[in-house]
NULO-254827 format. One line per field, with one value per residue (C-alpha): residue in one letter; x, y, z. Coordinates in steps of 0.05 Angstrom, whole numbers. Example, Ala and Ser with C-alpha at 12.3 -4.5 7.8 and 13.67 -1.06 7.14 Angstrom:
NULO-254827
residu	(a, s) .
x	(246, 273) .
y	(-90, -21) .
z	(156, 143) .
***
This chain:
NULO-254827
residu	(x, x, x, x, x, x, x, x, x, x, x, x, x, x, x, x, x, x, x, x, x, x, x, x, x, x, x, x, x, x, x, x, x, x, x, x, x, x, x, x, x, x, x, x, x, x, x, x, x, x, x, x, x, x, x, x, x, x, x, x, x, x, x, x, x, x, x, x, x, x, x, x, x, x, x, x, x, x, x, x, x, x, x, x, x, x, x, x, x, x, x, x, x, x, x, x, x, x, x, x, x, x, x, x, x, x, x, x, x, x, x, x, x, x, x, x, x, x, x, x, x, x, x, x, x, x, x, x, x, x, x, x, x, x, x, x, x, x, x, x, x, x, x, x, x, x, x, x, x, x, x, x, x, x, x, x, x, x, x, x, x, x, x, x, x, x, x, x, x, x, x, x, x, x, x, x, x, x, x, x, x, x, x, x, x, x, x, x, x, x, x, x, x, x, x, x, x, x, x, x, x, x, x, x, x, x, x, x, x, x, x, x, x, x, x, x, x, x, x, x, x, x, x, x, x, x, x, x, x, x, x, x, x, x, x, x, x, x, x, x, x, x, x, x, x, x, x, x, x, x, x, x, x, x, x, x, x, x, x, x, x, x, x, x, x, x, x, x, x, x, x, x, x, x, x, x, x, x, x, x, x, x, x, x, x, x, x, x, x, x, x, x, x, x, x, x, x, x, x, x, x, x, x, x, x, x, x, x, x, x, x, x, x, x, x, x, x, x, x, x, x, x, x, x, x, x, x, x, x, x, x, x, x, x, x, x, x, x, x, x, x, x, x, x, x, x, x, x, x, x, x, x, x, x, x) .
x	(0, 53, 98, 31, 20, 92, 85, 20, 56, 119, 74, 36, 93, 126, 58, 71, 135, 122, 62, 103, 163, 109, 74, 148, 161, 96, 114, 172, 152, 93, 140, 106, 156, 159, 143, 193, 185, 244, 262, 315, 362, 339, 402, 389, 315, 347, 379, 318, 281, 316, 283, 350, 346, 275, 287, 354, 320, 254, 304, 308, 245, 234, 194, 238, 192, 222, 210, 252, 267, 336, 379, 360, 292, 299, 343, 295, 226, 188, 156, 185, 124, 112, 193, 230, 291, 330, 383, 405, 467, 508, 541, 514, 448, 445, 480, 427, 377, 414, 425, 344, 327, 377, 402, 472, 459, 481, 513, 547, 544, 573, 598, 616, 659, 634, 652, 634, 608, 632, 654, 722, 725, 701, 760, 810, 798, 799, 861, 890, 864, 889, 823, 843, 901, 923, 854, 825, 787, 826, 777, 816, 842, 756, 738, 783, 748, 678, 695, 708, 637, 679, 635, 651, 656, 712, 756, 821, 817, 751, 726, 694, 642, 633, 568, 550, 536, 582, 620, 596, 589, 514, 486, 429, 391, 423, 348, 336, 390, 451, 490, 496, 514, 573, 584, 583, 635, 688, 676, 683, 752, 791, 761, 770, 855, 849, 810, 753, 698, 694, 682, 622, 674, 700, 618, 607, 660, 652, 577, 568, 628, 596, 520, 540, 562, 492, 440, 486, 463, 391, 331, 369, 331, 315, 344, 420, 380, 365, 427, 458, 399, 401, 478, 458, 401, 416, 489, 543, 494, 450, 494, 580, 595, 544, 556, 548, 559, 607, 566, 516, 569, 592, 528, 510, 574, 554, 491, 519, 460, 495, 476, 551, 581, 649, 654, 640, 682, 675, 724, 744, 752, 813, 801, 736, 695, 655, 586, 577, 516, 492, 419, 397, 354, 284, 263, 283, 269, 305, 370, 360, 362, 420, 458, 449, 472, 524, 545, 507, 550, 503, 469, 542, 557, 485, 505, 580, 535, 500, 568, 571, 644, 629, 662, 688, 735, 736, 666, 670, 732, 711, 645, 685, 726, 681, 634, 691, 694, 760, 763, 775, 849, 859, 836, 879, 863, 795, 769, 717, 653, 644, 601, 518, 512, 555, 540, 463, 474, 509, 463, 395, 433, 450, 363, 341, 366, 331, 260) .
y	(0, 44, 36, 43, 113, 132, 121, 155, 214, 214, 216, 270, 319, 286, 317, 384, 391, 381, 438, 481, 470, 480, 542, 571, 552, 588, 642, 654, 636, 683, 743, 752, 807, 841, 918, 965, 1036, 1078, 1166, 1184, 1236, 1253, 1244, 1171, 1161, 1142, 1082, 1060, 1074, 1031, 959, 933, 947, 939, 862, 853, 870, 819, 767, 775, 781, 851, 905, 975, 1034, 1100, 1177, 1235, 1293, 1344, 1310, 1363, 1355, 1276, 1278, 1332, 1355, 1287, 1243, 1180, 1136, 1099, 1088, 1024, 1060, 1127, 1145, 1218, 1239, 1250, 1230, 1279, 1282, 1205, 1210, 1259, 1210, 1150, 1198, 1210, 1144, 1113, 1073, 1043, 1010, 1051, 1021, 1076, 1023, 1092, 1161, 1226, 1273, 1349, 1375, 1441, 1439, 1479, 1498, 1487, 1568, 1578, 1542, 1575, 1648, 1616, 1583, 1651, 1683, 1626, 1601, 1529, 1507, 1437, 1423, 1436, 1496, 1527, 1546, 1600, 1638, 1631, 1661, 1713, 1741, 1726, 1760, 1831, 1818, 1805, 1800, 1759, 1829, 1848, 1802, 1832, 1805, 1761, 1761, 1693, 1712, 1787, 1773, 1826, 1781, 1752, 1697, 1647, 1576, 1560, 1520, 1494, 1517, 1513, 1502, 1451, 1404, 1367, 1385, 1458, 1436, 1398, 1467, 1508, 1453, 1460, 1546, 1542, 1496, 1543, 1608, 1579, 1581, 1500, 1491, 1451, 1498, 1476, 1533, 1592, 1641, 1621, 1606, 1678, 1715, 1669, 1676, 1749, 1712, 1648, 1682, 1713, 1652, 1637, 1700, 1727, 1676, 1698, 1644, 1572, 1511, 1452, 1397, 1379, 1356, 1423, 1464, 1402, 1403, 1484, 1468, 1408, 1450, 1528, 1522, 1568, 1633, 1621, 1569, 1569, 1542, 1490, 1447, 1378, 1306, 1268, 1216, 1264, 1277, 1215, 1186, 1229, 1205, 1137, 1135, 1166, 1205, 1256, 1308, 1315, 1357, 1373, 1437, 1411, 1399, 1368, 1402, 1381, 1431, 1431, 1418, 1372, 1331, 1261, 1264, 1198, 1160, 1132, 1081, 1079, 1020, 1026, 957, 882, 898, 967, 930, 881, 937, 962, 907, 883, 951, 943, 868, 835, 845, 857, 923, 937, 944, 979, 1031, 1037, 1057, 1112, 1143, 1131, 1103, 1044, 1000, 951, 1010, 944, 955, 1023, 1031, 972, 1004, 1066, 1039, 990, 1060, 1086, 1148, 1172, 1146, 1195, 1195, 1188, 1249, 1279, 1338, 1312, 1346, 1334, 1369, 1400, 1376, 1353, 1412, 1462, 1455, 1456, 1518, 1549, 1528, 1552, 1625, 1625, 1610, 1664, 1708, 1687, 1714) .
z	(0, 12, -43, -86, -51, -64, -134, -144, -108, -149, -213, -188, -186, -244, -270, -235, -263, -330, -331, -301, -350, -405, -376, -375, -442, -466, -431, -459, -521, -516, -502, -436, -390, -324, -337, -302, -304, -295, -291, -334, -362, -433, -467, -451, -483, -555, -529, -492, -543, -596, -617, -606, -532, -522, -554, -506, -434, -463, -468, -394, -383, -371, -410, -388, -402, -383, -367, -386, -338, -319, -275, -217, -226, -216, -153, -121, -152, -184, -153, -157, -124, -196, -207, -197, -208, -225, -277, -276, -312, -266, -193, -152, -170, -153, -86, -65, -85, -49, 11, 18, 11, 50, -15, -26, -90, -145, -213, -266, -328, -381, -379, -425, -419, -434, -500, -538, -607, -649, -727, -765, -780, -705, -676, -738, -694, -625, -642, -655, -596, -557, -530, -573, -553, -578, -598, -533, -511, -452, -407, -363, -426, -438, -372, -383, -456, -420, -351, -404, -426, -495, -556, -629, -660, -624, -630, -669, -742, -740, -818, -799, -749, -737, -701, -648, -589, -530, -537, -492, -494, -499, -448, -417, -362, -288, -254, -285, -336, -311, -373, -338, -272, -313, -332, -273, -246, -296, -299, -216, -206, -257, -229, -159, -184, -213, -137, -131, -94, -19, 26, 32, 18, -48, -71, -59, -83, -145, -160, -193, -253, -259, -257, -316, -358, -357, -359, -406, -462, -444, -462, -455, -448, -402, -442, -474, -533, -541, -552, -597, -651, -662, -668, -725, -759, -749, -758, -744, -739, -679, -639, -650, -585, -550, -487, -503, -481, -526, -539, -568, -620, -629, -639, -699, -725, -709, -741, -803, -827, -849, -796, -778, -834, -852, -823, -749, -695, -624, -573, -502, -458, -407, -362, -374, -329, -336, -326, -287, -318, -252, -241, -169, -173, -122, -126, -148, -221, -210, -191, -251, -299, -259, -264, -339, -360, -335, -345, -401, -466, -513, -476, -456, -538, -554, -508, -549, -610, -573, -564, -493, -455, -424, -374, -429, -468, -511, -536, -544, -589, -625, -646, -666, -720, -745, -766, -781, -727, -700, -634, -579, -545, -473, -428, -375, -359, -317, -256, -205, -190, -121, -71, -88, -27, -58, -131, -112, -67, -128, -182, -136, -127, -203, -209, -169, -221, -262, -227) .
***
């Protein structure tokens, strides 16, 4: 009686088993995925946007379906109830995040430096000026052309660009995009004498200089995506110096459609910083998404042909010369950005300026 029982037991999970090995096959087969909703920078919503991503993340069962905001807004205005996880552009805006919620998880799966795009007979006069030196836009001999309220007219000899307006480097806007805190980082250290900005003191005698950098330029706008496609489509005449990511450039050159012409040129400035791609995941699924970003080669290569620097240098110089793009040489000259605390204090005195 007994070994009769045990029998009719083992066949009924022998049973079991098998529906639940078929139910997982249909499932899979079916295309069935988690859904995990997510807050990102919007720099980042082409590469979760593309099939090719979409299809990786379903082979591991998740769906990723994402927001776009500014970097500041994500670490303090939205609401972040419906999120699973968070992925501003940069390191401070994700520490302040971690430090609210009490989070330690963080993952930083690509990067950029800031670059300035600009035009071949743009950097010809800078170059004799001696704002481009060795190919790289030297941000104190900058400061010091901005600080005199300088304008393109003015410059001795310009044929190229007579255009009665200041020089400055268009940005985005400090309230709100992440791009501008880069910014406001690199402007600070070399006004600060090559110092990273620590103290109260050195904030406020700095402020009135670095206010400038921005209201000077007048209407900018919320988004890096902004800035980069007047550059692509107005040319020359309405933006000849924008604040970009690198992979924003590099993508275009990536993709090969043509909106990179001859004339245009991508410029590091020295010193430069990286604008630390970082996820803070909220939940299970959050961490997943974390995680396979940063591990799972194929997303690791997808992200190469966005233009961003990933973790595997492998992947991302390998996807350069197979498109046939220069690939980037090693960067040096690479500072830090203050504090979350003293960039935000900065960037909310720069806003009230703005009322």
């Amino acid at each position: 009686m007994k070994r009769r029982l045990s029998i009719v037991l083992a066949a009924v999970l022998l049973v079991a088993v098998v529906v639940v090995v078929v139910l997982d096959q249909q499932g899979e087969s079916s295309g069935e995925v988690q859904p995990v909703r997510g807050v990102i920078g919007s720099e980042k919503l082409a590469f979760f946007h593309d099939q090719r991503v979409i299809d990786a993340f379903a082979r591991h069962g998740l769906r990723v379906e994402v927001d776009s905001a500014g970097s500041r807004q994500i670490a303090t205005t939205v609401d972040l109830g419906g999120y699973e996880f968070v992925f501003p552009s940069s390191s401070p805006a994700a520490q302040r995040i971690q430090r609210d919620r009490k989070i330690t998880a963080g993952y930083t799966p690509f990067q950029s430096p800031m670059a300035v795009a600009t035009f071949e007979p743009i950097v010809r006069l800078l170059t004799a000026h001696g704002v481009v030196r060795d190919g790289k836009l030297d941000v104190a001999r900058y400061l010091e052309l901005a600080k005199a309220g300088t304008r393109w007219d003015q410059l001795p000899g310009n044929t190229v660009f007579p255009a009665r307006k200041n020089m400055l480097i268009t940005t985005t806007d400090p309230r709100d995009s992440n791009s501008a805190s880069m910014y406001l980082a690199i402007m600070s250290f070399v006004a600060n004498g090559n110092t990273v900005v620590s103290t109260q003191e050195a904030e406020d005698r700095l402020l009135p200089q670095l206010s400038r950098l921005f209201l000077d330029q007048g209407y900018t706008q919320n988004s890096s995506e902004g800035p980069f496609e007047d550059y692509l489509a107005a040319g020359m005449g309405k933006t000849p110096l924008a604040l970009i990511y690198e992979s924003q450039f590099l993508d275009r050159q990536i993709r090969g459609d043509g909106a990179i012409r001859p004339d245009m040129r991508m410029l590091y400035t020295a010193p430069t910083v990286f604008s630390k791609h970082t996820l803070v995941p909220l939940s299970p699924n959050g961490e997943r998404v974390g995680q396979l970003l940063t591990t799972d080669p194929e997303l690791v290569r997808l992200a190469a042909t966005f233009g961003f620097r990933t973790n595997d240098s492998r992947a991302f110089t390998q996807v350069l010369t197979e498109r046939g793009v220069a690939v980037p040489g090693d960067l040096v000259d690479i500072v830090e950005p203050p504090s979350y605390e003293t960039l935000e204090r900065m960037l909310d005195a720069i806003g009230r300026q703005y009322r």
